[in-house]
Structure formats: C-alpha cells, structure tokens
C-alpha positions as CSV (number, residue, x, y, z in Angstrom):
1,X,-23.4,-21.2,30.4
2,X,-20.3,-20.2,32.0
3,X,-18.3,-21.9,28.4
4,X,-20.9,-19.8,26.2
5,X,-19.6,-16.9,27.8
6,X,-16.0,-17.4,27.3
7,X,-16.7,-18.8,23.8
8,X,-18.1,-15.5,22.9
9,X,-15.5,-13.6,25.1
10,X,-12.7,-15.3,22.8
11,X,-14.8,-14.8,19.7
12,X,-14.9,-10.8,20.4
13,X,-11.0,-10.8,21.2
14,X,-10.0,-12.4,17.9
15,X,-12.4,-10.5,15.7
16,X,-11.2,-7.5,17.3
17,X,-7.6,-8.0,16.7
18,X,-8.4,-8.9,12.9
19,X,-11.2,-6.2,12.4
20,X,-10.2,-3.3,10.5
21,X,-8.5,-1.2,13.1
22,X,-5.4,-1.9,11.8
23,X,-4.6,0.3,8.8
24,X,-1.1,-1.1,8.2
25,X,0.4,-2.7,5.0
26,X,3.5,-3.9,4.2
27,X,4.5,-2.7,0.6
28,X,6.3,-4.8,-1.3
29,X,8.2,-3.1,-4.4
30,X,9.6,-5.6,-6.5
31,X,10.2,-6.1,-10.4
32,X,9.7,-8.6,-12.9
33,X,13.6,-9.2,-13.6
34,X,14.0,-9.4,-9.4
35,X,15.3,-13.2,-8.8
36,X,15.5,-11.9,-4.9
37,X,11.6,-11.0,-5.5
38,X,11.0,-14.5,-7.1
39,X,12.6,-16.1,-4.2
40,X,10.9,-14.2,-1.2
41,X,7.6,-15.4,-3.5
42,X,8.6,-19.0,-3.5
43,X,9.6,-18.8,0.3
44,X,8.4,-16.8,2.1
45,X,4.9,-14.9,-0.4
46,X,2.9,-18.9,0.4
47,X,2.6,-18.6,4.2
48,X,3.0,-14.4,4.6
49,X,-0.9,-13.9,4.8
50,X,-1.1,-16.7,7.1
51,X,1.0,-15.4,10.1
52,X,0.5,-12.6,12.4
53,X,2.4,-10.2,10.7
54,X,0.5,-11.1,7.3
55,X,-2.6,-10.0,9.3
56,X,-1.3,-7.7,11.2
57,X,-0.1,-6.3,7.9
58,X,-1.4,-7.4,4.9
59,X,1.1,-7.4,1.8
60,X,0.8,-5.2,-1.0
61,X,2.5,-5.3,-4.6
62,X,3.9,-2.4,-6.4
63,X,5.7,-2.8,-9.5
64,X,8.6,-0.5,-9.7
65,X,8.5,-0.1,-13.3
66,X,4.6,1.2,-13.2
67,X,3.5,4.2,-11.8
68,X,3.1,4.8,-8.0
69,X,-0.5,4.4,-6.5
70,X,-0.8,8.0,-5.6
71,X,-2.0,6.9,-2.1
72,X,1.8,5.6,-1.8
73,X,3.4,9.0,-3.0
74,X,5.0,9.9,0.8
75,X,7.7,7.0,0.4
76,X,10.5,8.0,-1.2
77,X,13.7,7.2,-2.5
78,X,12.8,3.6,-3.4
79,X,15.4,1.8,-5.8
80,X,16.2,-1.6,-5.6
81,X,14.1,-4.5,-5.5
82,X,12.6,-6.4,-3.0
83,X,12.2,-3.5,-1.3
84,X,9.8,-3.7,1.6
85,X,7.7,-0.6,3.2
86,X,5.7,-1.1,6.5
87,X,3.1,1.8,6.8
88,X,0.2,2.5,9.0
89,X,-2.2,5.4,8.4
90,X,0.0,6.8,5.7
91,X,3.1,7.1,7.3
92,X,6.2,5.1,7.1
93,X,7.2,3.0,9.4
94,X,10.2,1.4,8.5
95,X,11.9,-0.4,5.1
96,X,13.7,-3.7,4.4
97,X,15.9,-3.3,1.7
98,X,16.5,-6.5,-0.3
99,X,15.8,-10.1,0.1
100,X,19.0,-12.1,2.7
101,X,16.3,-15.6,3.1
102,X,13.9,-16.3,5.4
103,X,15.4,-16.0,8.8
104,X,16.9,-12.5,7.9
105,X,13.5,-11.3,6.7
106,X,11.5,-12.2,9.6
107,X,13.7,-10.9,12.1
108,X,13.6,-7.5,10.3
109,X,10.2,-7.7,10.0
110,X,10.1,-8.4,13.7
111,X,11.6,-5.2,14.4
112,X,9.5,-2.9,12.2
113,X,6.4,-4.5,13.6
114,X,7.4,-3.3,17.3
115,X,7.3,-0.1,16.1
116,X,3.8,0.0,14.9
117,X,1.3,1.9,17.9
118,X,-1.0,-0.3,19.7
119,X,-4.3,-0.9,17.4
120,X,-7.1,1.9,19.3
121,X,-8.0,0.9,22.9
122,X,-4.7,-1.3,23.8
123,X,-1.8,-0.2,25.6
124,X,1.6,-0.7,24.1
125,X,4.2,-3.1,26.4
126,X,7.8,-2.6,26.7
C-alpha cells in the first residue's frame, strides 16, 4: 500500500511540473539562408524537446522573412538570425542572440531560465 501511495505521489509531481502551468516558450527566429540556424538544428534542435528546458519551454519557429504571429508583436528589435526569445505569459524574458555551439547555448539558456517565476504554487530558491 505504502509503494501505491508514493507511486501516485510521484505520478502527481511530474504531471504537475509538465501540465500546462507553464506558459513559456522559447522563440526561435531564424531564416532559411541561417547556416548558424542549420547548425543549432543539427546539434542542438534533436534533443531540445527532450530536456528540461525543452519542457520547461517548448521551442517555437518564426521565420524572419514571414510576418510576425501577432501574439509575438511585444518583441522588438529582432535582426539577426538565430535569434532566441524566452517568454512567459507574453512578456520577455530574455534573448540569445546568435548561435556560439552547444556549450555556449546552454549556458545562456541556463541563465534566462533562472529568471523565469516559479510555475503557480512553488516558491522560487536562491
């Protein structure tokens, strides 16, 4: 008994960090003609959904050349490509600007993610 109740403890915790009380996304604004998109694709785009930060903060592509999604109209002043916008309930967060490999990226990622508030109901830790 004691096992089904920690079974269905654990089963609550992880649903509830990958439930839908998150509204974060990372925006990634690339091009077609971006060789520094194609490369962040080939290294980094495979395992990105897979990690915490993928679910944390699920990727999403906007072409730079195509119109903005008008949810997406409050970022500004995008130019270059890869350019990479962390948001949460319409707001920026922060931006990575260009593509310097793997280790680069996931340390700036790293630091955008700390400064995303505590999903509803958690505490945020220094």
């Amino acid at each position: 008994m004691r096992r089904f109740a920690i079974g269905i403890l654990l089963v609550g915790l992880v649903s509830g960090l990958s439930g839908p009380a998150r509204a974060a996304e990372l925006v990634m604004f690339e091009s077609a003609l971006c060789e520094w998109c194609r490369a962040w694709h080939a290294e980094i785009g495979p395992i990105y959904p897979k990690t915490p930060e993928g679910r944390l903060a699920p990727l999403r592509r906007v072409d730079i050349a195509q119109a903005r999604p008008a949810d997406l109209d409050f970022i500004e002043g995008v130019r270059y490509t890869p350019t990479f916008v962390l948001v949460d309930a319409g707001r920026e967060i922060g931006r990575i600007v260009g593509y310097a490999g793997e280790e680069a990226f996931w340390g700036q990622l790293a630091e955008l993610v700390q400064r995303l508030a505590p999903p509803t109901g958690q505490r945020a830790t220094d």
